[in-house]
Residue frames as a rotation matrix with the C-alpha (Angstrom) as fourth column:
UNK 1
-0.592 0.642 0.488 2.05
0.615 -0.032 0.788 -68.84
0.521 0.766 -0.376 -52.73
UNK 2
-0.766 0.622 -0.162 -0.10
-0.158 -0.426 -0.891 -66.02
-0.623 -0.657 0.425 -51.74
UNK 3
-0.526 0.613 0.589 -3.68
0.833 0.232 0.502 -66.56
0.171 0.755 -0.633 -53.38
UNK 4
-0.871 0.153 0.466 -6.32
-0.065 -0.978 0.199 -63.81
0.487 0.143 0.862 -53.50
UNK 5
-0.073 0.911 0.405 -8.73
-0.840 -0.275 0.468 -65.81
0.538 -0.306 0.785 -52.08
UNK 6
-0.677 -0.432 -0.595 -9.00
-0.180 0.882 -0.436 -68.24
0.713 -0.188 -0.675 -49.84
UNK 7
0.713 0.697 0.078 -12.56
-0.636 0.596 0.489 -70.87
0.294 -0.399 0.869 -48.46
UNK 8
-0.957 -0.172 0.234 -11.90
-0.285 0.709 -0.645 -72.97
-0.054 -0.684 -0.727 -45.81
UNK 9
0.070 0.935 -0.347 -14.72
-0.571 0.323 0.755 -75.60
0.818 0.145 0.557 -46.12
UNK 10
-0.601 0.057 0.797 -15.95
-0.799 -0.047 -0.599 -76.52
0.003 -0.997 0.073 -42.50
UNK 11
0.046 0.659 -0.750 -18.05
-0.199 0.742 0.640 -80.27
0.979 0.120 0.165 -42.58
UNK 12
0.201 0.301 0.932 -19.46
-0.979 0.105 0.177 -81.11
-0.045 -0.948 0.315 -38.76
UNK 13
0.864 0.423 0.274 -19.90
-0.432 0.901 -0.029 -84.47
-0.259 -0.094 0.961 -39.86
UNK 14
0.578 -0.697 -0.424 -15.89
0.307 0.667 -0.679 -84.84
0.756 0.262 0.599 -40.67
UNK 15
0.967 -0.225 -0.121 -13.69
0.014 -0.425 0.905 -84.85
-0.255 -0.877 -0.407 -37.50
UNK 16
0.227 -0.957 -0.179 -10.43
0.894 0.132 0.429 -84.89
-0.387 -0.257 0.885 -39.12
UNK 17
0.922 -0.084 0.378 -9.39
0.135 -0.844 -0.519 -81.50
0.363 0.529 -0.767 -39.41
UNK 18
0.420 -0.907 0.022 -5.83
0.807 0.363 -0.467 -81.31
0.416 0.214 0.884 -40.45
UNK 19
0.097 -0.503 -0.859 -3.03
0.769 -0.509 0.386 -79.35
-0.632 -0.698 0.338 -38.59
UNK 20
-0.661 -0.494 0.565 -2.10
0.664 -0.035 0.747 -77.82
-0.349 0.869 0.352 -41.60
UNK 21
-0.159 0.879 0.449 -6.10
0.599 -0.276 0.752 -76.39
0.785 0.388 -0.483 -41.41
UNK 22
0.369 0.131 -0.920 -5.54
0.920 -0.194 0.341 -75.41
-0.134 -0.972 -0.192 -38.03
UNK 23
-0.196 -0.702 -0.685 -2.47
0.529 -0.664 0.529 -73.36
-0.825 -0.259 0.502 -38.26
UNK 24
-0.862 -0.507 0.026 -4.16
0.450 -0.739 0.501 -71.31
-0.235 0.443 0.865 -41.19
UNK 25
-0.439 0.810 -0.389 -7.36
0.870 0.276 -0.408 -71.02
-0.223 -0.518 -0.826 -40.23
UNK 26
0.119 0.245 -0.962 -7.45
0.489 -0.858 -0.158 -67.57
-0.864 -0.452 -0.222 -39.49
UNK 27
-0.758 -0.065 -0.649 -6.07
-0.538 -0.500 0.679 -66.11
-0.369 0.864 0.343 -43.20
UNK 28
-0.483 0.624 0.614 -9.27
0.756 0.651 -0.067 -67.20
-0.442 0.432 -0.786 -44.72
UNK 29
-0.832 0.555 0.011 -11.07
-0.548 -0.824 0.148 -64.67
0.091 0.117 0.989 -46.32
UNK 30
-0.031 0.984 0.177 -14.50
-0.920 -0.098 0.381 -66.84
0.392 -0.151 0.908 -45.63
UNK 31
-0.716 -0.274 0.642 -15.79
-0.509 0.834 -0.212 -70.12
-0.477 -0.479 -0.737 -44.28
UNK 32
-0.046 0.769 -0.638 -18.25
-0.776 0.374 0.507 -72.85
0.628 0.518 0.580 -46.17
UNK 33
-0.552 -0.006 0.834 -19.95
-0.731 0.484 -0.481 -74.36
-0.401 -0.875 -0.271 -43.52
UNK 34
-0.801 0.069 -0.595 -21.25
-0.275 0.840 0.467 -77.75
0.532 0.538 -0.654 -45.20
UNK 35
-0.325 0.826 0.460 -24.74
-0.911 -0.143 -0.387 -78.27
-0.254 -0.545 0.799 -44.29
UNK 36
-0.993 0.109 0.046 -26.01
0.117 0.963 0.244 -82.30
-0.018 0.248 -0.969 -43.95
UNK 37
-0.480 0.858 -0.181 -29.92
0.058 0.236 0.970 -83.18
0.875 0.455 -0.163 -44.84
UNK 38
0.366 0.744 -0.559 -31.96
0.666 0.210 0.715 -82.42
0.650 -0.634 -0.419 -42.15
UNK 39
-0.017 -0.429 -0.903 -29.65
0.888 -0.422 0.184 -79.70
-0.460 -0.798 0.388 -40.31
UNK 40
0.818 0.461 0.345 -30.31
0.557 -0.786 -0.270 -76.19
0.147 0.413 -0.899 -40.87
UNK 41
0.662 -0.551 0.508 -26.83
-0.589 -0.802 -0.100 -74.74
0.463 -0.233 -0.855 -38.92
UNK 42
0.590 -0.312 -0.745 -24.11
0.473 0.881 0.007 -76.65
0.654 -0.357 0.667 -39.35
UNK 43
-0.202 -0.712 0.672 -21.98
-0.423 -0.556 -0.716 -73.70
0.883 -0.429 -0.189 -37.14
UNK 44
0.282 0.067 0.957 -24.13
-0.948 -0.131 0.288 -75.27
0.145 -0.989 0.026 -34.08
UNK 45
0.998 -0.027 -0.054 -22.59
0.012 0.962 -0.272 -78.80
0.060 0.271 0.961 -35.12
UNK 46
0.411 -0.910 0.044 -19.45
-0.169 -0.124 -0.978 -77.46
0.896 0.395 -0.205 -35.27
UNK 47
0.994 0.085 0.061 -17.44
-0.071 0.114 0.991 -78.87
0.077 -0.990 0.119 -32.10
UNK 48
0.315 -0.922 -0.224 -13.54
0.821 0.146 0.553 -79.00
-0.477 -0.358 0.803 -30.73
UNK 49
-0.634 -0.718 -0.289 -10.84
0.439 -0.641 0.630 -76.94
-0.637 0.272 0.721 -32.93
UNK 50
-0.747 0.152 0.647 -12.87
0.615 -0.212 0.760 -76.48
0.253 0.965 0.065 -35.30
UNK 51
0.406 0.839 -0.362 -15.86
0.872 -0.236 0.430 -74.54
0.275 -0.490 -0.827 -33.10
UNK 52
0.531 -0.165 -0.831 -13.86
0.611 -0.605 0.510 -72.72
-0.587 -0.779 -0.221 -31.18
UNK 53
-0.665 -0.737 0.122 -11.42
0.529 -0.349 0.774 -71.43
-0.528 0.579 0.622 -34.23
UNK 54
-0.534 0.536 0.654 -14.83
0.682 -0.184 0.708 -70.79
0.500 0.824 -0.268 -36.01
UNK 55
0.564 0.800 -0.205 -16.40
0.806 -0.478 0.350 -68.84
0.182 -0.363 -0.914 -33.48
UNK 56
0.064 -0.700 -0.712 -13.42
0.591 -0.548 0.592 -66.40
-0.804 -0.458 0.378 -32.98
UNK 57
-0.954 -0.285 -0.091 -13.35
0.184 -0.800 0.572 -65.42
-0.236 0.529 0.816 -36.17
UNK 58
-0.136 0.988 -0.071 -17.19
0.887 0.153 0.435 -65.16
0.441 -0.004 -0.898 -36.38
UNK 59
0.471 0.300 -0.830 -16.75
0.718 -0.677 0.162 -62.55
-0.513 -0.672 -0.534 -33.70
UNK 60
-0.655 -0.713 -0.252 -13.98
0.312 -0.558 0.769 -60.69
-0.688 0.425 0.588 -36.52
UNK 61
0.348 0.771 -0.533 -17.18
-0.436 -0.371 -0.820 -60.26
-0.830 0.517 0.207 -38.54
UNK 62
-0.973 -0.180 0.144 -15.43
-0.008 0.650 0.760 -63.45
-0.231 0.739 -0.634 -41.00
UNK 63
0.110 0.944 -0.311 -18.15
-0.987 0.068 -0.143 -64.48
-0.114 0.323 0.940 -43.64
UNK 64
-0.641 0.147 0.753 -19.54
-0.014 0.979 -0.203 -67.76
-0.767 -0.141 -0.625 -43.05
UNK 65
-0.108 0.835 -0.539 -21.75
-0.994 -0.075 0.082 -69.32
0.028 0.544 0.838 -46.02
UNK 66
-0.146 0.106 0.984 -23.63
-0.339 0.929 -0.150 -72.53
-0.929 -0.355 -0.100 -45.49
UNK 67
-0.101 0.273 -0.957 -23.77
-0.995 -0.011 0.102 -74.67
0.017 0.962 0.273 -48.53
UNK 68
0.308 0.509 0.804 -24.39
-0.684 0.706 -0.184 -78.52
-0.661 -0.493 0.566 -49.73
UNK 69
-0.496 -0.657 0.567 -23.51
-0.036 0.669 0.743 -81.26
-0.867 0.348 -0.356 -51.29
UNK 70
0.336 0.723 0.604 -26.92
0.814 0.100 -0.572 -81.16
-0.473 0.684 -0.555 -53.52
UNK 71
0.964 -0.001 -0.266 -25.49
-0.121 -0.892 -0.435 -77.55
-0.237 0.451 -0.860 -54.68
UNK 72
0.743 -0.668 0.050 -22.15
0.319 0.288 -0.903 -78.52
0.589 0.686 0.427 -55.43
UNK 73
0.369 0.148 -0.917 -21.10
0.905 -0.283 0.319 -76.76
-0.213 -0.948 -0.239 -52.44
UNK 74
-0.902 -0.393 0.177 -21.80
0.427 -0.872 0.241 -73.76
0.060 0.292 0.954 -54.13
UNK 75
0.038 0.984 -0.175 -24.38
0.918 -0.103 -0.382 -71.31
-0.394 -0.146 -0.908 -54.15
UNK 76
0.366 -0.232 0.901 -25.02
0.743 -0.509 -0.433 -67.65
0.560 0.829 -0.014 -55.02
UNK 77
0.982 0.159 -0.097 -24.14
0.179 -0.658 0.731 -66.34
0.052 -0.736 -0.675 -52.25
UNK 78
0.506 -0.863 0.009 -20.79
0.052 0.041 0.998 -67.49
-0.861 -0.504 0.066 -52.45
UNK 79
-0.027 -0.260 0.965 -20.21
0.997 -0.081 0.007 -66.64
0.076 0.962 0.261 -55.93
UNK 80
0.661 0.151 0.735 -21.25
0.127 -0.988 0.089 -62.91
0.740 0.034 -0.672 -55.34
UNK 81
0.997 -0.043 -0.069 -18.85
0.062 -0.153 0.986 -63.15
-0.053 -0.987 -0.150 -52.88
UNK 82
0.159 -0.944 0.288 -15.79
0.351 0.327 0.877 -64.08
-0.923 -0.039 0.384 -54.56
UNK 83
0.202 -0.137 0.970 -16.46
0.727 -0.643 -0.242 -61.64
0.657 0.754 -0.030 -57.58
UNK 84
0.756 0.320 0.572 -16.75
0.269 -0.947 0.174 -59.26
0.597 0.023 -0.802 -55.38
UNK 85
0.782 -0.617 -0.088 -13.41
-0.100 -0.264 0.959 -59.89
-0.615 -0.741 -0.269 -53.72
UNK 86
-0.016 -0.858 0.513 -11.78
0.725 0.344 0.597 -60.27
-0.689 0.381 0.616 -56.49
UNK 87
0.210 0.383 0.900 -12.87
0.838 -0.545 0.036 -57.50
0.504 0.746 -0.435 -58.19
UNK 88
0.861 -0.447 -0.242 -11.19
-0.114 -0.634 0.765 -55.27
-0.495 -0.631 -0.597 -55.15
């Protein structure tokens, strides 16, 4: 399956992050970092594989978008994002 898009949703506050998330990390086309009540950036929350995988592609200029559980973990940002890649 090749999709056209593909969100990797990032949660600090869950440490199991599956192999399966590991080894495809990198073909995201963005990241939803999952933001908990009271934390403004969950990217500085972000710790082991999941830090270090996220800051690498951070440095590829990857879009990161922080969203919540109160928003559905949606927002507009990440809507205007995925029209506009799909609309390429």
């Amino acid at each position: 399956m090749e999709p056209a898009m593909y969100l990797q949703v990032l949660d600090p506050a869950n440490p199991d992050f599956k192999l399966s998330a590991q080894q495809f990390f990198d073909l995201a086309d963005a990241y939803l970092l999952v933001r908990q009540q009271g934390n403004e950036d969950p990217a500085t929350l972000m710790a082991g594989a999941q830090g270090v995988l996220l800051a690498r592609e951070k440095e590829k200029k990857k879009s990161c978008f922080t969203v919540s559980a109160e928003e559905r973990f949606m927002n507009q940002e990440v809507i205007d994002f995925v029209r506009a890649g799909l609309l390429v």
